[in-house]
ROKEBA-32156 format. One record per residue (C-alpha): chain; residue number from 1; z, y, x. Coordinates in pm, whole numbers, always signed. Layout:
REM ROKEBA-32156
(rec A; NUM; (Z; Y; X)),
...
This chain:
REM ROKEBA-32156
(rec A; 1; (+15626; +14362; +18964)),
(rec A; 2; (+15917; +14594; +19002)),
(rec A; 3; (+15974; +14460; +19348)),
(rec A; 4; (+15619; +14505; +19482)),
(rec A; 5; (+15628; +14860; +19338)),
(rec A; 6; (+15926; +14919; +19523)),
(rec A; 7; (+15792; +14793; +19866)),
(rec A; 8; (+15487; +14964; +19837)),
(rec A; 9; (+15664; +15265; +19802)),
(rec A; 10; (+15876; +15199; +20082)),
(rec A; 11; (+15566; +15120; +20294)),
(rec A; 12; (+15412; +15450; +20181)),
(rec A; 13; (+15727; +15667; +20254)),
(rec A; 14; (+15729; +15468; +20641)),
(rec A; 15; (+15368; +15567; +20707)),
(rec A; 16; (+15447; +15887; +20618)),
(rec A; 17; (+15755; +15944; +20852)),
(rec A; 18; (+15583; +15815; +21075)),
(rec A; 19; (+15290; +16109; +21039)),
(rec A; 20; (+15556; +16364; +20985)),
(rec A; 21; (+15693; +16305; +21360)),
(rec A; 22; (+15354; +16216; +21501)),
(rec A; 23; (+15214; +16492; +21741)),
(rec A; 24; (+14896; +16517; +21635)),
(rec A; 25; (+14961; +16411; +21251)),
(rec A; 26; (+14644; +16245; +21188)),
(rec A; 27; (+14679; +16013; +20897)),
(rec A; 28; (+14500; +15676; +20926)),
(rec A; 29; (+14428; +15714; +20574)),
(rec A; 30; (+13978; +15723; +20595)),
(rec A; 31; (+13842; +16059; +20637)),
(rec A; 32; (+13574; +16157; +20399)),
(rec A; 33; (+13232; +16223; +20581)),
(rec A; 34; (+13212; +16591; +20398)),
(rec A; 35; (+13436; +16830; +20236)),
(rec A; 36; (+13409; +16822; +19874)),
(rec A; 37; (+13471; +17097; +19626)),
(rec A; 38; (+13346; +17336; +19380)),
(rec A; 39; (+13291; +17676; +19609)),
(rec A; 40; (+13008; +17763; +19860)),
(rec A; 41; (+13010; +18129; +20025)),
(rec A; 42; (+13366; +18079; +20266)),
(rec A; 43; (+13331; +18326; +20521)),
(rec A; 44; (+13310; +18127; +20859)),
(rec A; 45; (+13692; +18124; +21001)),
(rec A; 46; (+13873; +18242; +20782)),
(rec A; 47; (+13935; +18309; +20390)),
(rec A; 48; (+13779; +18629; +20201)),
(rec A; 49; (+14079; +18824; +20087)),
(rec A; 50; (+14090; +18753; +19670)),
(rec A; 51; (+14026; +19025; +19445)),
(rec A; 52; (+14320; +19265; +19404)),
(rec A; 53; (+14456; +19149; +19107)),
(rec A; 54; (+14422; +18788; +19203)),
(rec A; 55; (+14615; +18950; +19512)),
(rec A; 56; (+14876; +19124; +19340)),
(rec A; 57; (+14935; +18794; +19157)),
(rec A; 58; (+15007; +18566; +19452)),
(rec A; 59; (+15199; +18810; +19607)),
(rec A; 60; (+15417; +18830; +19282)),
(rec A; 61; (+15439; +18451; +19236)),
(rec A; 62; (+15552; +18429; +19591)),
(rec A; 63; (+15826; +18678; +19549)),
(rec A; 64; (+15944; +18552; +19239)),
(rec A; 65; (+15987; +18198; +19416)),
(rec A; 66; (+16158; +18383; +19709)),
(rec A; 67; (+16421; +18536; +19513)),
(rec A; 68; (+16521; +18235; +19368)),
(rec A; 69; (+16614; +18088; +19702)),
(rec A; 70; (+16927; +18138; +19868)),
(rec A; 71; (+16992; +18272; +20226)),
(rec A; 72; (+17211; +18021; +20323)),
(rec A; 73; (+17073; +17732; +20529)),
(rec A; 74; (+16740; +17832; +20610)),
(rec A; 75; (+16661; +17800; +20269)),
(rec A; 76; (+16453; +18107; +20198)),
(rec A; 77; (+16321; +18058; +20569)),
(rec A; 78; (+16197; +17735; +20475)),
(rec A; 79; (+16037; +17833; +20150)),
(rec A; 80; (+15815; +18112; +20331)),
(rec A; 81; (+15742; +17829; +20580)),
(rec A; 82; (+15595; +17626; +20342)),
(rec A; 83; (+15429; +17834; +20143)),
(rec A; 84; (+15224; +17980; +20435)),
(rec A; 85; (+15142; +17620; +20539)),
(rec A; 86; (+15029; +17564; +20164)),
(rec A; 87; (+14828; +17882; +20145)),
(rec A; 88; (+14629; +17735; +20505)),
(rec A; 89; (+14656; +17401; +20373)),
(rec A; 90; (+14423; +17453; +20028)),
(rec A; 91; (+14318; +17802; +20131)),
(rec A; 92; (+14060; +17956; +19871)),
(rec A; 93; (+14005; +17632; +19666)),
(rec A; 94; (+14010; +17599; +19313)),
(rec A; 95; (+14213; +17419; +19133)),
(rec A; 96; (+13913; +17242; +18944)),
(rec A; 97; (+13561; +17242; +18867)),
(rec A; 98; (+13489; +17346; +18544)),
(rec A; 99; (+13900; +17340; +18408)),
(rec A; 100; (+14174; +17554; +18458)),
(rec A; 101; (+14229; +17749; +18783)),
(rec A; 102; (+13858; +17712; +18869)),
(rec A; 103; (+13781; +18035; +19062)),
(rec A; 104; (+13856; +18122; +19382)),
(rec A; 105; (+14222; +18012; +19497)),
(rec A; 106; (+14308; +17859; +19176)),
(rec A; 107; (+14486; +17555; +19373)),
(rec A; 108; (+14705; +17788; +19525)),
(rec A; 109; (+14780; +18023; +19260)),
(rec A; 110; (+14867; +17705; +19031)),
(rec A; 111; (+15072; +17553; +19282)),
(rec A; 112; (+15266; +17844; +19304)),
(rec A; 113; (+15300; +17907; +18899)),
(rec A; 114; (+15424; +17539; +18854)),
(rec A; 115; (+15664; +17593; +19141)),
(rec A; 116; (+15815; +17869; +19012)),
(rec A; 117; (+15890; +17722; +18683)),
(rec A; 118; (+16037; +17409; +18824)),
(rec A; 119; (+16292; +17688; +18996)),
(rec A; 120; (+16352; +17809; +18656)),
(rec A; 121; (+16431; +17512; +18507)),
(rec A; 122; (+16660; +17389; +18824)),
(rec A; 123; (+16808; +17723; +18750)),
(rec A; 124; (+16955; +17706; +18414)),
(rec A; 125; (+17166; +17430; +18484)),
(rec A; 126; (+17382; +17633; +18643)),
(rec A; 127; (+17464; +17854; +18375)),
(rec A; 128; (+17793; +17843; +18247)),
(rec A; 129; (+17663; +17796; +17901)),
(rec A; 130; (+17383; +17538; +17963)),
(rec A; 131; (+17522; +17194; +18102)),
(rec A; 132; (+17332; +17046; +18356)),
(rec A; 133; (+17036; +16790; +18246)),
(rec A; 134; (+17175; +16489; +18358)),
(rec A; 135; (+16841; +16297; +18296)),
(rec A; 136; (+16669; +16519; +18528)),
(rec A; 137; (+16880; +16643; +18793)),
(rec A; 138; (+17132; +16447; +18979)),
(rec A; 139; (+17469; +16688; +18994)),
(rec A; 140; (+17649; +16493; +19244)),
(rec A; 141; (+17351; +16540; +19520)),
(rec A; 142; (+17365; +16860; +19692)),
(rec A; 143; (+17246; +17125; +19465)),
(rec A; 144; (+17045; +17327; +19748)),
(rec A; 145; (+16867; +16989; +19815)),
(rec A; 146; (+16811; +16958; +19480)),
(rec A; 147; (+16695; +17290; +19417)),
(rec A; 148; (+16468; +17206; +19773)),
(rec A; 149; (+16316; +16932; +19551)),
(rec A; 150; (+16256; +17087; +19254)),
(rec A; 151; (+16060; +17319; +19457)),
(rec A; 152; (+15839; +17062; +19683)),
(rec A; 153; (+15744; +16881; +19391)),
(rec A; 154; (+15602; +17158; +19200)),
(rec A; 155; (+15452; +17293; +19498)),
(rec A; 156; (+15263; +16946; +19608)),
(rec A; 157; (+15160; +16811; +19296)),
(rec A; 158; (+14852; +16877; +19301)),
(rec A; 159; (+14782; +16826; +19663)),
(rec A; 160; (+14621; +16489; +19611)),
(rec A; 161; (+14275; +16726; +19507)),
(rec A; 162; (+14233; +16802; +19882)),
(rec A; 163; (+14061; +16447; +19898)),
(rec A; 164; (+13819; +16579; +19640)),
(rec A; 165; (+13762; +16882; +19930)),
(rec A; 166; (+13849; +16853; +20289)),
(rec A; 167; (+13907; +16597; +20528)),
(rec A; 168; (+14208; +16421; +20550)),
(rec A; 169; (+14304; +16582; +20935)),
(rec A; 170; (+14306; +16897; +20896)),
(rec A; 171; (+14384; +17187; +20677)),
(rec A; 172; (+14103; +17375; +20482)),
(rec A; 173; (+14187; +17672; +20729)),
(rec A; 174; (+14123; +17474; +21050)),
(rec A; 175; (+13792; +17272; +20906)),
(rec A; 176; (+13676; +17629; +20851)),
(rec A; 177; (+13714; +17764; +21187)),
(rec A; 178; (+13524; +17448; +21346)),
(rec A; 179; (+13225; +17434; +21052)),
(rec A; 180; (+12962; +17539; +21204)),
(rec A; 181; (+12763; +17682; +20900)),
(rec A; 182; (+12849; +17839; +20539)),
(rec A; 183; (+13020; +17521; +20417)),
(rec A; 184; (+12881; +17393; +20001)),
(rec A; 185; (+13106; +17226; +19879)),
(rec A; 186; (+13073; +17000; +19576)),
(rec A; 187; (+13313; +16798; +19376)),
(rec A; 188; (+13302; +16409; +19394)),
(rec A; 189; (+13198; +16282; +19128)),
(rec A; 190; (+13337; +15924; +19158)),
(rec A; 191; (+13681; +16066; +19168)),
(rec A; 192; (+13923; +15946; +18873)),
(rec A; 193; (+14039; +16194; +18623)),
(rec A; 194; (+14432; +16212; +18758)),
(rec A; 195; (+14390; +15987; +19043)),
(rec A; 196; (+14492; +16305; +19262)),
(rec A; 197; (+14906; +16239; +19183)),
(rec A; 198; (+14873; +15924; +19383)),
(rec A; 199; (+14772; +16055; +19691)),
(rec A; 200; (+14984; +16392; +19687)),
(rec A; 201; (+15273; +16216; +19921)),
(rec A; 202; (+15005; +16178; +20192)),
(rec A; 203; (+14958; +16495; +20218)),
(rec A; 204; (+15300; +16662; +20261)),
(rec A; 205; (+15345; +16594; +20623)),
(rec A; 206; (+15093; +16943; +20595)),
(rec A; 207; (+15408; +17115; +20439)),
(rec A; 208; (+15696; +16944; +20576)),
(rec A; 209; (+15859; +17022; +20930)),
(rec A; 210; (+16090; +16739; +21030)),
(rec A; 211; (+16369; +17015; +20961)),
(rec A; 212; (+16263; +16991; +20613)),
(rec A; 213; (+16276; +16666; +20592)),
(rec A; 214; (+16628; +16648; +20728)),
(rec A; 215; (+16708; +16928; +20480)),
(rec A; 216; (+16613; +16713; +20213)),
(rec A; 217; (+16753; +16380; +20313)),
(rec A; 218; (+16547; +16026; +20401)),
(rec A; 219; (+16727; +15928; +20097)),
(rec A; 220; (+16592; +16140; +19855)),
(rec A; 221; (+16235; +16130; +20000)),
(rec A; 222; (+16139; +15881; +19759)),
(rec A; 223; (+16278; +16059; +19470)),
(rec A; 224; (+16001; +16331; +19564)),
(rec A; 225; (+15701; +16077; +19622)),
(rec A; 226; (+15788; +15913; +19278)),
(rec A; 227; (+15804; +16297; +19134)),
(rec A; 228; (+15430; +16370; +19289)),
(rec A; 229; (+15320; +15998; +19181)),
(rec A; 230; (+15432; +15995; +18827)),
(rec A; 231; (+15271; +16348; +18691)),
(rec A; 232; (+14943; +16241; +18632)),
(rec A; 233; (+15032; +15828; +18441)),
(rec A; 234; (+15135; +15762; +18135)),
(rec A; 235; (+15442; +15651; +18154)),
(rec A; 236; (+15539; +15970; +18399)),
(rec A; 237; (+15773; +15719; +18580)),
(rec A; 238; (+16062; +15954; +18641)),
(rec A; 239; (+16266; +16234; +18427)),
(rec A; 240; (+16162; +16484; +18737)),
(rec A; 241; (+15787; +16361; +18706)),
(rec A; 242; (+15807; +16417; +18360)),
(rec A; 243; (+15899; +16750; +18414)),
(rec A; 244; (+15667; +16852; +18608)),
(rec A; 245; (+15386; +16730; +18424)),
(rec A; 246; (+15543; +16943; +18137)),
(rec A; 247; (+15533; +17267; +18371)),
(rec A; 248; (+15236; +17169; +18492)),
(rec A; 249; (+15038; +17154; +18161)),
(rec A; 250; (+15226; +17488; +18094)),
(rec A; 251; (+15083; +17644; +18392)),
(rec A; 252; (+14713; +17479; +18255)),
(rec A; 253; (+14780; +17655; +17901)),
(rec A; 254; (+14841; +17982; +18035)),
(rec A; 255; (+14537; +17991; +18256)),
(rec A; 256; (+14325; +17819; +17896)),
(rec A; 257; (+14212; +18204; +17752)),
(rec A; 258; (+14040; +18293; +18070)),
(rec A; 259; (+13863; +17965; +18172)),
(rec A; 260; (+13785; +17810; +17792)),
(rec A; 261; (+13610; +18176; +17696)),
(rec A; 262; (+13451; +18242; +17988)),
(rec A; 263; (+13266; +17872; +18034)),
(rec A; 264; (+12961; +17878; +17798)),
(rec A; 265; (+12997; +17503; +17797)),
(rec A; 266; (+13343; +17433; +17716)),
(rec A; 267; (+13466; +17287; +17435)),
(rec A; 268; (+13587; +17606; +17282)),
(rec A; 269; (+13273; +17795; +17284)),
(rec A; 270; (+13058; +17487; +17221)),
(rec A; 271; (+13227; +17464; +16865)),
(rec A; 272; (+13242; +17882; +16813)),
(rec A; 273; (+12859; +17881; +16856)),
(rec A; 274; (+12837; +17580; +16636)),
(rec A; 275; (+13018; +17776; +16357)),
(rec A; 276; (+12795; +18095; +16410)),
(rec A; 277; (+12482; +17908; +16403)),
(rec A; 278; (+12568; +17763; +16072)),
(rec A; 279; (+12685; +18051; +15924)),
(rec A; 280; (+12385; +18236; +16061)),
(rec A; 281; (+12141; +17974; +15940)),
(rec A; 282; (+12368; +17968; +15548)),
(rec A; 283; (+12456; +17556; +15626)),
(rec A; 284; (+12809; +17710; +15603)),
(rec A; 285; (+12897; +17932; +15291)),
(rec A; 286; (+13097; +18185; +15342)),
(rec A; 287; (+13275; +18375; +15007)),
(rec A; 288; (+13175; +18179; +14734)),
(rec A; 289; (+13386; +17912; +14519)),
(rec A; 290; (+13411; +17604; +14739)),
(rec A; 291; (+13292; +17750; +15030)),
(rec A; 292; (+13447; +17659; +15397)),
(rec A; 293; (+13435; +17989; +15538)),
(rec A; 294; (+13642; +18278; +15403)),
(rec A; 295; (+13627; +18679; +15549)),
(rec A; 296; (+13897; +18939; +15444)),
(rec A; 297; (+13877; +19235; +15691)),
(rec A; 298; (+13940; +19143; +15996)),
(rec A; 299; (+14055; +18758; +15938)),
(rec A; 300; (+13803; +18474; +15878)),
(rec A; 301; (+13940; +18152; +15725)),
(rec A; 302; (+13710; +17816; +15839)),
(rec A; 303; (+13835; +17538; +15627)),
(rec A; 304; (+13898; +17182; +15780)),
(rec A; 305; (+13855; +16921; +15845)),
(rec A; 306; (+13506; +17034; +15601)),
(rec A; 307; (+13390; +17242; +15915)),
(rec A; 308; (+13455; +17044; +16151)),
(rec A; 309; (+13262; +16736; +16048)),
(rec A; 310; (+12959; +16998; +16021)),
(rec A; 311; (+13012; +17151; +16318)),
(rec A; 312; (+12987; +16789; +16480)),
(rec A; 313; (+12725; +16738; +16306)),
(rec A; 314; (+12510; +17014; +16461)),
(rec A; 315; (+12611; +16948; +16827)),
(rec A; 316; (+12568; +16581; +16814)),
(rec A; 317; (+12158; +16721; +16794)),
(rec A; 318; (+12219; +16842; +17100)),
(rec A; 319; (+12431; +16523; +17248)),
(rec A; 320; (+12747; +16750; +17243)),
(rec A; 321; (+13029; +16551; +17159)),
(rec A; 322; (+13398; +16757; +17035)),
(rec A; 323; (+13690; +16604; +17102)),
(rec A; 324; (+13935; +16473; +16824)),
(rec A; 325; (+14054; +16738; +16549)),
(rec A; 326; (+14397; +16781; +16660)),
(rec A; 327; (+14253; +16785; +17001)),
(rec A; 328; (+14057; +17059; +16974)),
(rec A; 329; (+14340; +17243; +16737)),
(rec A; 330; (+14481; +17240; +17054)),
(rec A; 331; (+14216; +17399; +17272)),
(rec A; 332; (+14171; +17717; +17043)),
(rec A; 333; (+14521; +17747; +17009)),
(rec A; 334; (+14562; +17761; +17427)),
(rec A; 335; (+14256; +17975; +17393)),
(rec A; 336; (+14370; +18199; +17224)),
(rec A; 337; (+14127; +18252; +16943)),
(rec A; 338; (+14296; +18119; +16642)),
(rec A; 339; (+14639; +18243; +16469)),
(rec A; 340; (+14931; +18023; +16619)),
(rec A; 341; (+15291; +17980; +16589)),
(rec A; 342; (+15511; +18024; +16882)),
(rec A; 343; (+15451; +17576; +16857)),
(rec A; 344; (+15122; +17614; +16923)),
(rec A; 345; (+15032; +17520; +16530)),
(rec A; 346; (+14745; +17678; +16429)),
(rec A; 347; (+14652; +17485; +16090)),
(rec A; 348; (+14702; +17748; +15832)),
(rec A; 349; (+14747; +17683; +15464)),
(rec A; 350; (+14587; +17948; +15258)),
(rec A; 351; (+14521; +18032; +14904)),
(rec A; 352; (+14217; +18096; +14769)),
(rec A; 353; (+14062; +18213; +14388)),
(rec A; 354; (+13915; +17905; +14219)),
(rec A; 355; (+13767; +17826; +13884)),
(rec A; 356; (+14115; +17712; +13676)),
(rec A; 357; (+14354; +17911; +13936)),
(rec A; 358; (+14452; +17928; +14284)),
(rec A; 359; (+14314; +17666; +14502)),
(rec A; 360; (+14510; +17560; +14865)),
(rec A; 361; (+14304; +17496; +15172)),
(rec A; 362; (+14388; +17404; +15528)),
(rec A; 363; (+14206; +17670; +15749)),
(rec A; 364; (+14192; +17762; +16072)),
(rec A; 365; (+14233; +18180; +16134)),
(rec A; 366; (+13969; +18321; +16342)),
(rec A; 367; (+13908; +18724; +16450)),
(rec A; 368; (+13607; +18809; +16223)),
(rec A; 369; (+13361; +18929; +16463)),
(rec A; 370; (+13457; +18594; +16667)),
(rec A; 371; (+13273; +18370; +16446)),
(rec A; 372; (+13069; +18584; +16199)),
(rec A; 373; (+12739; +18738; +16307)),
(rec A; 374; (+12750; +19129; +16246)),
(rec A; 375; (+12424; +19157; +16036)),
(rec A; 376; (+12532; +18919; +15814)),
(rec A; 377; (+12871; +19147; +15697)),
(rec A; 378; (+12743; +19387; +15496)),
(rec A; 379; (+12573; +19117; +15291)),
(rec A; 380; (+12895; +18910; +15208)),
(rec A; 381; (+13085; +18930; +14880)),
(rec A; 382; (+13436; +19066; +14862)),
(rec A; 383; (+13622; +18763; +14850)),
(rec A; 384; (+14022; +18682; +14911)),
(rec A; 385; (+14230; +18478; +15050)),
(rec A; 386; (+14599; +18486; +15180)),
(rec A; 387; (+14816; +18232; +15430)),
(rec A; 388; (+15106; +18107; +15251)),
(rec A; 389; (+15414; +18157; +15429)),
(rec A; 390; (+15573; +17869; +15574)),
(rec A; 391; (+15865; +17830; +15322)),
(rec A; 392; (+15669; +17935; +15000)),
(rec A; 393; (+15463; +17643; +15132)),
(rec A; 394; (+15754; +17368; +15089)),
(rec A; 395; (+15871; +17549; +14824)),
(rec A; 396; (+15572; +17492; +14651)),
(rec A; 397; (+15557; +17153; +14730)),
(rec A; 398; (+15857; +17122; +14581)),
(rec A; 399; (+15810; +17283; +14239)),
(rec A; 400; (+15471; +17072; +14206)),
(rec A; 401; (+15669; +16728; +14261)),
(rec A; 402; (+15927; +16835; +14024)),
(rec A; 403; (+15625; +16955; +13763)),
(rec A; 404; (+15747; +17234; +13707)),
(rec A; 405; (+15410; +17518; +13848)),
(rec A; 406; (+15060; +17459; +13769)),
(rec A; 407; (+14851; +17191; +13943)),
(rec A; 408; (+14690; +17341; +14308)),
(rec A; 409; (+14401; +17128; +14473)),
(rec A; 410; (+14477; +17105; +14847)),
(rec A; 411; (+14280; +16981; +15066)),
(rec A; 412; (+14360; +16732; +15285)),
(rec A; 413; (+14361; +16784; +15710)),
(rec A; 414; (+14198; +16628; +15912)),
């Protein structure tokens, strides 16, 4: 098996030399019938400008990758190069449909986020006082092809989505100029969640100049291929695929505030509205012994796993399904609406009055007026409840072992 991977590989990485000298680079790969995408409105021939912020952002990211290339050898050259190529390659596309980087030039501006931090990370193994990752990068190559690398394979990870938009030919830029109406463009919906990695090599010969490519070396071609391969399977073949996936979902979290809160139907606001409607319609109590839902000013405590289950229980009338528990911990901790720690752990432990003394729950911390309905405020009973501090929390749990504080119910997460 290992030796069929590796001469598939090698037949990939010759049918793609061979398109990165052709003169008219036209992959023999098939060429979908129609672009397919998310976006309708392009303006015929060319790209609407973005909105100035989304402008001022590019523009940063694109400095901020400049700066980290050196002069020397065409290096800085090159990276302009290529980044101009990218920008006509994917033009205005979004990075998704209904995910992260889903408005207008969301491929690009997440190509260019996840490029960046692979620079960053290439970059502190050259400080004095941070040793090289030997797993990752290879210190006896060439560390300006290496650095090269680092910064291809961020860039083209995600290229494989073109397949998903434009034909196969050409760049976005050029099918726009030869269109001959306002183009629709609509997502395929027989593509395979991830399936994009695998095709990402095809599409370099886009980016890459046969300079580049002698920049980088025919040896170390395959390197990159497995890089822009392995980001989106399990087993993230290689330490530098690995890493990129890891920027790559970093660059996802980052963008998770704007898209999760903004989408009526994602995940995030599926379950808020869930939680409003109960505690609107009194299926979830809120201060009152043994309820799930605690207020104190401006912090609202929702107990779980208790909510949870009720929550799914209300959208599954609707045939809304929530992912996992520690799934969607996950999502309102990228989204920003629940107390985190600097981990991303946003399970609180809090303590709460109770019948024969204080009582701990697992909560999750919400903004008040995020999940409970302004008329109902002024109607709630004063009611308190505190987080306990991380290491009161296994100090506790050590007195109670020992038997030496009074017995606390806790309940269990889910």
């Amino acid at each position: 098996m290992v030796k069929a991977a590796a001469a598939l590989m090698r037949k990939i990485w010759r049918q793609i030399f061979r398109q990165i000298f052709r003169q008219n680079r036209t992959l023999t790969l098939p060429v979908p019938a129609h672009p397919r995408g998310q976006q309708s409105g392009a303006v015929l021939g060319t790209f609407e400008p973005p909105p100035e912020s989304q402008r001022v952002l590019l523009d940063e990211l694109t400095e901020n990758i400049l700066s980290r290339l050196p002069e020397e050898l065409d290096c800085r050259a090159r990276g302009r190069r290529v980044m101009a190529k990218l920008r006509d390659l994917v033009g205005d596309l979004p990075a998704s449909a209904d995910h992260h980087h889903s408005s207008r030039f969301g491929l690009l501006q997440h190509s260019l986020e996840v490029a960046l931090k692979m620079l960053e990370e290439f970059e502190k193994t050259l400080l004095p006082d941070a040793p090289p990752d030997l797993a990752v990068f290879n210190t006896e190559a060439d560390p300006l092809q290496t650095q090269c690398l680092c910064f291809l394979a961020g860039l083209g990870h995600d290229l494989g989505k073109l397949l998903d938009w434009s034909p196969l030919n050409q760049t976005y830029a050029e099918f726009l100029r030869q269109v001959k109406v306002e183009p629709v463009l609509e997502w395929n919906e027989k593509r395979v969640h991830g399936g994009h990695a695998q095709f990402s090599p095809w599409l370099m010969h886009h980016l890459l100049s046969p300079a580049d490519v002698r920049f980088i070396g025919l040896g170390r071609l395959p390197e990159l291929a497995a890089a822009l391969t392995g980001t989106h399977t399990p087993d993230q073949s290689t330490p530098l695929a690995r890493l990129v996936s890891t920027l790559d979902q970093q660059s996802v979290e980052q963008a998770a505030p704007d898209w999760m809160l903004k989408r009526p139907d994602s995940k995030v606001n599926q379950f808020i509205r869930a939680l409003r409607d109960l505690i609107s319609g009194g299926r979830l109590r809120v201060n009152s012994p043994g309820a799930p839902v605690y207020v104190t000013c401006d912090s609202a405590a929702v107990v779980v796993p208790r909510s949870l289950s009720a929550a799914r229980g209300y959208l599954k009338e609707d045939k809304i399904t929530l992912p996992s528990n520690h799934h969607l911990y996950d999502l309102l901790a990228q989204a920003e609406v629940v107390e985190a720690d600097e981990n991303g752990q946003c399970v609180k432990r809090i303590r709460v009055p109770g019948k024969r003394g204080p009582v701990e729950l697992y909560a999750l911390i919400f903004a008040t007026n995020t999940i409970i309905p302004q008329a109902i405020l002024p109607m709630l009973p004063t009611f308190t409840f505190e987080v306990v501090p991380e290491e009161l929390t296994q100090t506790s749990a050590l007195a109670h072992s020992r038997k030496e504080s009074p017995a606390i119910a806790v309940q269990p997460l889910g």
